[in-house]
VOVOVEX-176513 format. One record per residue: residue number from 1; x, y, z of N, C-alpha, C in turn. Coordinates in steps of 0.1 Angstrom, whole numbers, plus 5000, padded with zeros to 4 digits. Example, Ala and Ser with C-alpha at 12.3 -4.5 7.8 and 13.67 -1.06 7.14 Angstrom:
SITE  nr   nx   ny   nz  cax  cay  caz   cx   cy   cz
SITE   1 5132 4943 5078 5123 4955 5078 5132 4967 5078
SITE   2 5128 4978 5071 5137 4989 5071 5129 5000 5079
This chain:
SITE  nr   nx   ny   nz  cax  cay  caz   cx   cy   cz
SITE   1 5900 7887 6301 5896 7875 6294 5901 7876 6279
SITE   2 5906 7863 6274 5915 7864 6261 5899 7858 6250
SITE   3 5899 7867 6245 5884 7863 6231 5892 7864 6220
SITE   4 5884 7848 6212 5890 7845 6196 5894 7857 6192
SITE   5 5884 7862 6186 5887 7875 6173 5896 7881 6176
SITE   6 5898 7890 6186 5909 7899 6189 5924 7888 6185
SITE   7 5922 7880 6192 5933 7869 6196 5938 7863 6182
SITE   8 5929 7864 6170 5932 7855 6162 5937 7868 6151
SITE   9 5934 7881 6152 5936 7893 6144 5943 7893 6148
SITE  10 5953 7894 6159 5968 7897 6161 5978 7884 6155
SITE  11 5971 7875 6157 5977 7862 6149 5979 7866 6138
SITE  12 5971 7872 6129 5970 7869 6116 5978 7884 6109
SITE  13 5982 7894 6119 5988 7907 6119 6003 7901 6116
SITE  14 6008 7890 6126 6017 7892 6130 6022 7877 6116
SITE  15 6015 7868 6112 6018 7861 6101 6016 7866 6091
SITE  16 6006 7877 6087 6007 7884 6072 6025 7893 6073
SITE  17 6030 7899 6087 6044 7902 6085 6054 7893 6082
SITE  18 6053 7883 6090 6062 7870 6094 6063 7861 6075
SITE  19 6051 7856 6070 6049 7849 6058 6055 7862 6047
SITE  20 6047 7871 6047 6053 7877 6036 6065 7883 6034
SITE  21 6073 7882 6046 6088 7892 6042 6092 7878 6036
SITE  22 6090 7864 6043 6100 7852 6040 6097 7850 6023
SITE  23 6085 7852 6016 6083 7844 6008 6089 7856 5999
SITE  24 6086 7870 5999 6092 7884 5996 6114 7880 5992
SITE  25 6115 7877 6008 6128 7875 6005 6135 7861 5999
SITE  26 6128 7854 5993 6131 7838 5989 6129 7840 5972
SITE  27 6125 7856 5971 6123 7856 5959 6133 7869 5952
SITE  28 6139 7867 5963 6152 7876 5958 6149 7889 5963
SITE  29 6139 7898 5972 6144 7910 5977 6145 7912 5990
SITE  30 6151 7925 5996 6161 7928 6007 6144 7927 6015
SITE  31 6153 7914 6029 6139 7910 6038 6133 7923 6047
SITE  32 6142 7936 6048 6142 7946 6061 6130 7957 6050
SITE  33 6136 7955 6038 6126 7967 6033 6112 7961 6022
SITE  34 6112 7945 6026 6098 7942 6028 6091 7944 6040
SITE  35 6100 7939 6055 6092 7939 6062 6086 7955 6060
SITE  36 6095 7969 6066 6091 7977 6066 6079 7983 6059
SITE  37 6077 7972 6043 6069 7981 6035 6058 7976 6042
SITE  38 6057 7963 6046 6046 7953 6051 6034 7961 6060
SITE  39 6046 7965 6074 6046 7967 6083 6036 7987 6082
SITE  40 6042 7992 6075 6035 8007 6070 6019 8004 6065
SITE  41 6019 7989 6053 6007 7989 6054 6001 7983 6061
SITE  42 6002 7974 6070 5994 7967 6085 5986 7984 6090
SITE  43 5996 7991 6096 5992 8002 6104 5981 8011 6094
SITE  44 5986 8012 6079 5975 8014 6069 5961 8010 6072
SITE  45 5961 7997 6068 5948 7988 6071 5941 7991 6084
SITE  46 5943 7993 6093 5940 7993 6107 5930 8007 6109
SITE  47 5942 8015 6103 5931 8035 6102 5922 8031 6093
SITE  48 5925 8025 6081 5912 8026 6069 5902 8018 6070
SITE  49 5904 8008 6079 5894 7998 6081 5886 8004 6090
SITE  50 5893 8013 6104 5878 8021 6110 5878 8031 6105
SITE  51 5884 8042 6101 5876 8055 6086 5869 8048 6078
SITE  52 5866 8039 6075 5853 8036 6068 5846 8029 6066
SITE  53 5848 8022 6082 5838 8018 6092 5827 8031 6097
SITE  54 5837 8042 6098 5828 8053 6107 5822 8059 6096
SITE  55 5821 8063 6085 5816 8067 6070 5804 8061 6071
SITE  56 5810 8045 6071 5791 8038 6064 5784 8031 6080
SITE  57 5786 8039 6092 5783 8030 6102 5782 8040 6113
SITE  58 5782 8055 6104 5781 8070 6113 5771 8071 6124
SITE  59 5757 8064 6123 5752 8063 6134 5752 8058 6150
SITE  60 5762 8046 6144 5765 8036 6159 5774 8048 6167
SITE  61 5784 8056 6156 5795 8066 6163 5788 8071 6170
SITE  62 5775 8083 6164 5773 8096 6167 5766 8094 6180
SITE  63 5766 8079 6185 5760 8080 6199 5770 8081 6206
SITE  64 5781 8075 6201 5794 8077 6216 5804 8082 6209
SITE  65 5806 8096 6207 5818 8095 6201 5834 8090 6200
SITE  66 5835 8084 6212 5847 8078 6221 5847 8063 6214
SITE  67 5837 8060 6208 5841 8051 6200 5849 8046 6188
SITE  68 5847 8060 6184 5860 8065 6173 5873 8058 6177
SITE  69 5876 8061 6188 5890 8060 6196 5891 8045 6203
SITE  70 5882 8038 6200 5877 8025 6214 5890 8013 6210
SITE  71 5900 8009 6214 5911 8002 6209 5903 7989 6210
SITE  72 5892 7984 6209 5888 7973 6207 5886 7969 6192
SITE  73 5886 7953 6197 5888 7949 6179 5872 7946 6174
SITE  74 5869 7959 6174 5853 7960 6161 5857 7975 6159
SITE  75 5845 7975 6145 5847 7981 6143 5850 7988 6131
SITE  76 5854 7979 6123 5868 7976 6111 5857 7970 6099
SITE  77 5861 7978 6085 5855 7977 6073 5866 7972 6064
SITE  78 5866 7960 6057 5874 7953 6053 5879 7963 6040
SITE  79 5872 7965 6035 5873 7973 6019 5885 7988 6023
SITE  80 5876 7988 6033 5885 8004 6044 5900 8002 6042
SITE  81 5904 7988 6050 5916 7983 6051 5923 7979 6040
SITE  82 5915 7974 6030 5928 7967 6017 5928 7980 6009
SITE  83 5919 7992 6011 5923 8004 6003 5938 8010 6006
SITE  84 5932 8013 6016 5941 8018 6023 5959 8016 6027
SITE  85 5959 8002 6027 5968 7991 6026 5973 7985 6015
SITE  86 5968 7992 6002 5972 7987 5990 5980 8003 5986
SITE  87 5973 8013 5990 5979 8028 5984 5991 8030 5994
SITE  88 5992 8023 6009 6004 8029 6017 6015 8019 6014
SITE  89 6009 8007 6010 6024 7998 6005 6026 7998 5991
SITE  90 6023 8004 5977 6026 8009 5969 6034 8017 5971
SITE  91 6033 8034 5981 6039 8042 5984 6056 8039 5990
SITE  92 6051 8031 6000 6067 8025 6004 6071 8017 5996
SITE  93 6068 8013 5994 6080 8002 5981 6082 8008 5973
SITE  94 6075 8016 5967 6083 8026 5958 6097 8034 5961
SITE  95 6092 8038 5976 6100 8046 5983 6114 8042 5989
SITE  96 6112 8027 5985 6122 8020 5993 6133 8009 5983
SITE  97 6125 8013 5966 6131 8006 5959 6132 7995 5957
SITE  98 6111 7989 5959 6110 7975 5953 6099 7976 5942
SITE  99 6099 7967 5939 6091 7967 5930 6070 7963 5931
SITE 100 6068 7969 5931 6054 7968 5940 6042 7956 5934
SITE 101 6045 7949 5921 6040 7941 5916 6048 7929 5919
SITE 102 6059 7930 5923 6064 7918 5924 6065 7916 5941
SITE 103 6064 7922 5948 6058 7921 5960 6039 7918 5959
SITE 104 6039 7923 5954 6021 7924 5951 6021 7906 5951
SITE 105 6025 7902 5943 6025 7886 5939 6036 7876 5953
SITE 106 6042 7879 5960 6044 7873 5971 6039 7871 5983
SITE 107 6031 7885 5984 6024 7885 5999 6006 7876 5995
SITE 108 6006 7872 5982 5994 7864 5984 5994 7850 5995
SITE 109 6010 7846 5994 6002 7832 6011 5999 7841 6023
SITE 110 6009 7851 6022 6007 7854 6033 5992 7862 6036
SITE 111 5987 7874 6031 5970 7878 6029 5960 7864 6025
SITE 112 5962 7850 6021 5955 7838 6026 5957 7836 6042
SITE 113 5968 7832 6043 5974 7830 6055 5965 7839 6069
SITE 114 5965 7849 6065 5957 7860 6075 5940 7861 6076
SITE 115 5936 7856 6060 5922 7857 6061 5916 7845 6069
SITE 116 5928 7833 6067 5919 7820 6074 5919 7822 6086
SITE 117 5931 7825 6095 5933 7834 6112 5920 7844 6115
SITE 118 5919 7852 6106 5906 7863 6107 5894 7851 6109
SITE 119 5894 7848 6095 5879 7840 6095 5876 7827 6109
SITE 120 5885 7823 6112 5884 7815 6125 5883 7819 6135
SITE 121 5888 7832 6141 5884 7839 6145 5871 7847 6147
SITE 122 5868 7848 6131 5851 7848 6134 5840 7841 6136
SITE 123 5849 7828 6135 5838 7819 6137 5835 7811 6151
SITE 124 5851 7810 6159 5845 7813 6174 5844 7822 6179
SITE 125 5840 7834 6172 5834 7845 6180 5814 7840 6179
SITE 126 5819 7838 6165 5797 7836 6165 5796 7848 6154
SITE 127 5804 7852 6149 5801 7869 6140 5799 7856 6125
SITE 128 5795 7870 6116 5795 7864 6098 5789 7853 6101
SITE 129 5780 7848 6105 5778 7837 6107 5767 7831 6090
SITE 130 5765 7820 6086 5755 7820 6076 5737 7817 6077
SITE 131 5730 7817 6068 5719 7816 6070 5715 7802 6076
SITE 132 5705 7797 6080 5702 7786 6085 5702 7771 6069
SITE 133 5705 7758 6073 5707 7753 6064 5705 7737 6070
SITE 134 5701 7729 6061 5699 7714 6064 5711 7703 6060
SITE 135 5722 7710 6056 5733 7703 6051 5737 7703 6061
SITE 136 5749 7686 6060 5752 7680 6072 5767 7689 6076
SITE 137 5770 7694 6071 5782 7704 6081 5772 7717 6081
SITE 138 5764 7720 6084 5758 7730 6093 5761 7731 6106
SITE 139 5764 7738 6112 5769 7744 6127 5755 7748 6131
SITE 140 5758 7744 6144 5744 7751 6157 5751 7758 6171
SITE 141 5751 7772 6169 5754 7782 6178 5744 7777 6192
SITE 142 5749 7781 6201 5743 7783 6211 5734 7795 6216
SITE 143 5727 7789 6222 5715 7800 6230 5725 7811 6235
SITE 144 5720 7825 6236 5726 7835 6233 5738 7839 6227
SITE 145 5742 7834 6214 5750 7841 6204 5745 7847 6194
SITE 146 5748 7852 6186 5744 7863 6179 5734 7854 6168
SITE 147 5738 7845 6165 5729 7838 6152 5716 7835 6160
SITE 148 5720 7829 6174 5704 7829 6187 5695 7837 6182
SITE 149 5705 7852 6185 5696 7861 6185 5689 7871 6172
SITE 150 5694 7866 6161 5692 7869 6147 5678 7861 6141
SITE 151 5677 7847 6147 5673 7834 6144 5654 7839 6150
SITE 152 5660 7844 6167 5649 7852 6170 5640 7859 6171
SITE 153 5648 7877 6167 5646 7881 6162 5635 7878 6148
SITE 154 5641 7876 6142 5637 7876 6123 5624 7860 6125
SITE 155 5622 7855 6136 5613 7846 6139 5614 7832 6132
SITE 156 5630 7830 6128 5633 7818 6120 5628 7807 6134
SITE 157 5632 7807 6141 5635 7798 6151 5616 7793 6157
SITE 158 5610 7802 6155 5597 7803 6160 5594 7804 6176
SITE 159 5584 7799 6181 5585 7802 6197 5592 7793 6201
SITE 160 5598 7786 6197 5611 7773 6204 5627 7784 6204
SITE 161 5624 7794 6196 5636 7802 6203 5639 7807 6213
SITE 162 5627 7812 6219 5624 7816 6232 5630 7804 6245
SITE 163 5634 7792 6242 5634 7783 6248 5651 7776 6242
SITE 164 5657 7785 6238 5672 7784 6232 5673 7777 6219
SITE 165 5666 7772 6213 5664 7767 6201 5673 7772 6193
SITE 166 5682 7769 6182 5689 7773 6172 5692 7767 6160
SITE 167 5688 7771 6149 5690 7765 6138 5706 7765 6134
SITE 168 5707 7750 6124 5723 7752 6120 5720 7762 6111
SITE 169 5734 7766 6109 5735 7774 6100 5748 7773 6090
SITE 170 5751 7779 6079 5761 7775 6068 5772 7786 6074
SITE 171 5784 7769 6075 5796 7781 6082 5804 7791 6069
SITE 172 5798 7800 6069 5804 7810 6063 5817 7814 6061
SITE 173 5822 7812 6073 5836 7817 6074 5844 7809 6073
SITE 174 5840 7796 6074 5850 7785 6067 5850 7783 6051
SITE 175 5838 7789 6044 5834 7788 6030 5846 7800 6023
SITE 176 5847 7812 6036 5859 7819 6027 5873 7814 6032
SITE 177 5875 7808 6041 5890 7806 6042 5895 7797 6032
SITE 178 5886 7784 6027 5888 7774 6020 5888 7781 6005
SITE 179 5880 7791 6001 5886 7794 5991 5896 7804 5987
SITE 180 5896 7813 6000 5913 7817 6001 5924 7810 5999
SITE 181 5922 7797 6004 5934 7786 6000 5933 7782 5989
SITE 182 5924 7776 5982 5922 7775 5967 5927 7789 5958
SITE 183 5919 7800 5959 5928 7803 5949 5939 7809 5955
SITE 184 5944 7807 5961 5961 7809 5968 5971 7798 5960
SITE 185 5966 7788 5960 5970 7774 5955 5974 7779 5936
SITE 186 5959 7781 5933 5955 7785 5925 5969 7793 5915
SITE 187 5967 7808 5923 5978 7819 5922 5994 7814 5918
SITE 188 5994 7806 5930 6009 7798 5935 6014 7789 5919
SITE 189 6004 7781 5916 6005 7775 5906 6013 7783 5894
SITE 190 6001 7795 5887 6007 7806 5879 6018 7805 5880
SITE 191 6021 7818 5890 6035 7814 5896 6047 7812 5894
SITE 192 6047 7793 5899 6056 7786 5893 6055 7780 5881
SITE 193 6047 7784 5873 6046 7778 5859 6056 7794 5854
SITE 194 6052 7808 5860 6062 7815 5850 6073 7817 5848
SITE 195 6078 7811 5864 6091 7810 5869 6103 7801 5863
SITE 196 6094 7786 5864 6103 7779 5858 6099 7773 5842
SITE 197 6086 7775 5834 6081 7775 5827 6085 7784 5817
SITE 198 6093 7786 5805 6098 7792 5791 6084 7796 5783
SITE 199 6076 7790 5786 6062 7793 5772 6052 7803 5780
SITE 200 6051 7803 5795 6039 7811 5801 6048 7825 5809
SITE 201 6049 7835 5799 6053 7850 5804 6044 7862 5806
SITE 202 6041 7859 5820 6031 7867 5826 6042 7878 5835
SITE 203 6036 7888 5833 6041 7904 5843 6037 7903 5854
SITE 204 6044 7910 5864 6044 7910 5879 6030 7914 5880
SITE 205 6024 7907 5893 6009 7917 5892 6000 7907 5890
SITE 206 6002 7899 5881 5992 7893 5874 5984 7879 5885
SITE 207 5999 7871 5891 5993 7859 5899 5982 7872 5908
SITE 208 5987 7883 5917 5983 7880 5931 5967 7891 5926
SITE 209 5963 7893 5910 5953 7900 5906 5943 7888 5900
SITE 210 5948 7872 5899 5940 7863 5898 5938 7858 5912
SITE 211 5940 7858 5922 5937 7859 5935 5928 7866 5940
SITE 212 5935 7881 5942 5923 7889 5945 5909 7890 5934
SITE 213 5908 7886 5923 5897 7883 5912 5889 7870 5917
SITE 214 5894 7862 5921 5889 7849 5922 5881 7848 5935
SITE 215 5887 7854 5950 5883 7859 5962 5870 7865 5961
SITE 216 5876 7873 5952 5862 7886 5955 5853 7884 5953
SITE 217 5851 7877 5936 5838 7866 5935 5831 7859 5943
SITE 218 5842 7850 5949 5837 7842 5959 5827 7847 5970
SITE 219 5840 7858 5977 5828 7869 5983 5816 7871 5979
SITE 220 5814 7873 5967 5803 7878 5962 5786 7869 5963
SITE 221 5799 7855 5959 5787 7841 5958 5784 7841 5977
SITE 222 5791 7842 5986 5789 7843 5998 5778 7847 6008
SITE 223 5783 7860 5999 5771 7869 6012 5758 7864 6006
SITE 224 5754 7858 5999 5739 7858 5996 5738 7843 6007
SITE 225 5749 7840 6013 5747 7827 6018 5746 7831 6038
SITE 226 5750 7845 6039 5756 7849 6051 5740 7859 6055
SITE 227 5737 7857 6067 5727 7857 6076 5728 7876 6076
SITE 228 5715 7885 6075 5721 7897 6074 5707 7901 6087
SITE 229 5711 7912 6093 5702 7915 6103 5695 7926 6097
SITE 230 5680 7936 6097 5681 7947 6094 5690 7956 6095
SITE 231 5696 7961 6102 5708 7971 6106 5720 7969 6099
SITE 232 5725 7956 6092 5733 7954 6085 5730 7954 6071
SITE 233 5716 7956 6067 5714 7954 6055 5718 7966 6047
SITE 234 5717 7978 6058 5721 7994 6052 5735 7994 6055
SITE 235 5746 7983 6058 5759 7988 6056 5761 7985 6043
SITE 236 5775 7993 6041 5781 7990 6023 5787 7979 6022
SITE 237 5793 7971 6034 5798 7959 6026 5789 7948 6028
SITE 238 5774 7948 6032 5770 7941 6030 5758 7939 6017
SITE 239 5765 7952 6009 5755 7955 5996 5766 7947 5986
SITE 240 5756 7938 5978 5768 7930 5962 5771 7942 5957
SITE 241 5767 7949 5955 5772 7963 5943 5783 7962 5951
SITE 242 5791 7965 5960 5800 7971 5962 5814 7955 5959
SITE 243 5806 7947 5959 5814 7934 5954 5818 7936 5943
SITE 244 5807 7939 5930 5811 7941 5919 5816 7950 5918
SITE 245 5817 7963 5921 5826 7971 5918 5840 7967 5922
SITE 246 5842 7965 5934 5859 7958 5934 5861 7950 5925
SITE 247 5854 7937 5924 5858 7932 5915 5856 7936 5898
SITE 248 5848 7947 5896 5853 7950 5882 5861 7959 5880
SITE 249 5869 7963 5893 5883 7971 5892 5891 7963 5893
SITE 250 5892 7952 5900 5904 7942 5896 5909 7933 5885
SITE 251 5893 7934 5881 5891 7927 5866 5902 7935 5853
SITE 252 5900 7947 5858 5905 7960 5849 5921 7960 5850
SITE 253 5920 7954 5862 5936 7960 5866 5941 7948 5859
SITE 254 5936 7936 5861 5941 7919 5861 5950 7927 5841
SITE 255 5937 7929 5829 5938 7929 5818 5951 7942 5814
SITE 256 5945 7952 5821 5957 7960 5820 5973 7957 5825
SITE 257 5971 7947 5834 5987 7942 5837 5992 7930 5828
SITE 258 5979 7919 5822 5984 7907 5810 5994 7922 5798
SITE 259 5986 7935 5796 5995 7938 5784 6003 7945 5788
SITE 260 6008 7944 5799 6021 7953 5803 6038 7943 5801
SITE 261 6046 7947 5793 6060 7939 5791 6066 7932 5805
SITE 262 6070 7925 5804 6078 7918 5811 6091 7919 5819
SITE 263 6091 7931 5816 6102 7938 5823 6100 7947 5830
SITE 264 6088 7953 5829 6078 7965 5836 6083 7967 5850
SITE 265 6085 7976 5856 6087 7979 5869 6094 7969 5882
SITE 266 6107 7957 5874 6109 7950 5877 6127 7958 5880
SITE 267 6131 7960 5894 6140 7965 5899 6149 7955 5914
SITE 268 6141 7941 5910 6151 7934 5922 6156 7924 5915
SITE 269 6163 7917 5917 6175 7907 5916 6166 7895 5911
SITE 270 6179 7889 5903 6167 7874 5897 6164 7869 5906
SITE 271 6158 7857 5905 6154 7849 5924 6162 7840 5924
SITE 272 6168 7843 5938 6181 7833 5939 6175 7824 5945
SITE 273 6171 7818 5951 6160 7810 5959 6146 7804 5953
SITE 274 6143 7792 5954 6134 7786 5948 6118 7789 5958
SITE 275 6111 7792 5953 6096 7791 5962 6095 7784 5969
């Protein structure tokens, strides 16, 4: 049987490759040793997202240990993955002779591109789902899905749960794809204001660190909107501290790259090709 999530995470595997070499190579570098760098960090993300999954989530393991190994798609700690995925595609593009900020700032459609695939995918699965809510795009899960059974549980629903009852709830996972596209939009804008714009000279780095800045917040404003079970309240990504700390490492990075020159670690060809 073919299920969203899995179905929509290979979608979104195979257009974070497919988007980012095109928009990579339209900006003037060689398309074989984007994809490659791409492609090193895909496989990146994939180990780091379950290493530490299995870190902050050691008890679900230490009952089966075979779940370490379980090729199913759960499992996976987002923070795991962009760690991980940010240090293995630095490494190859170094290694390959690009420039890693200026790649950094092309693969932002495509990391939008992939979050909205993800997030739709989570959302006909029934996962991330948000708290209960009386606004008119509120969604109502069905009797035995996970928000059913959260709704139950936690006795939102009262004794009409017992009887399939289900409150709407705020789609969460549409709340982050829409603003993946915003500030994607956002990012893109920068961009092409440095590109073809003489007065706004911003260093490589900088669009796709107002992206990931803007995202992360968002995340941040999110989860207080996103339905949490006890069991999930003791994971790490569902603690804000660990929000703010990414984002006050991006914050750091964002400022440390506005004062870096303009010529900084820039080793590919002018862009022969327009965005």
């Amino acid at each position: 049987m073919i299920q969203a999530y899995g179905t929509f995470m290979v979608l979104a595997w195979i257009a974070v490759l497919a988007l980012g070499t095109l928009v990579a190579w339209r900006r003037g570098s060689s398309w074989w040793r984007v994809l490659s760098t791409l492609a090193i960090a895909l496989v990146a993300a994939v180990i780091g997202a379950r290493l530490f999954d299995l870190v902050v989530n050691w008890s679900f393991y230490s009952e089966d240990f075979s779940r370490i190994y379980s090729p199913g798609f759960h499992g996976f700690a987002l923070y795991g993955g962009l760690i991980f995925a940010a240090a293995a595609a630095y490494g190859a593009s170094r290694a390959l002779g690009l420039s890693s900020w200026h790649l950094a700032d092309s693969a932002v459609p495509a990391v939008t591109l992939g979050i909205v695939l993800m997030r739709t995918g989570c959302f006909l699965n029934g996962c991330c789902f948000g708290k209960p809510t009386s606004l008119p795009w509120g969604v109502t899960y069905p009797a035995g899905s996970a928000a059913w059974a959260e709704q139950l549980a936690s006795g939102k629903s009262g004794v009409l749960g017992f009887a399939g009852a289900v409150q709407p709830v705020h789609p969460t996972q549409f709340y982050e794809a829409a603003a993946a596209v915003f500030f994607c939009l956002l990012a893109l804008g920068v961009l092409t204001r440095r590109q073809r714009g003489p007065r706004l000279r911003l260093p490589p780095g900088v669009v796709f660190m107002i992206f990931a800045l803007g995202f992360t917040l968002f995340r941040l404003a999110n989860d207080f909107l996103r339905a949490q079970s006890p069991g999930n309240a003791m994971l790490l990504w569902f603690n804000p501290a660990i929000h703010m700390v990414v984002a006050a490492g991006i914050a750091g990075a964002l400022f440390w790259r506005l004062g870096a020159t303009d010529t900084e670690e820039i080793r590919v060809q002018t862009c022969r090709r327009p965005l």
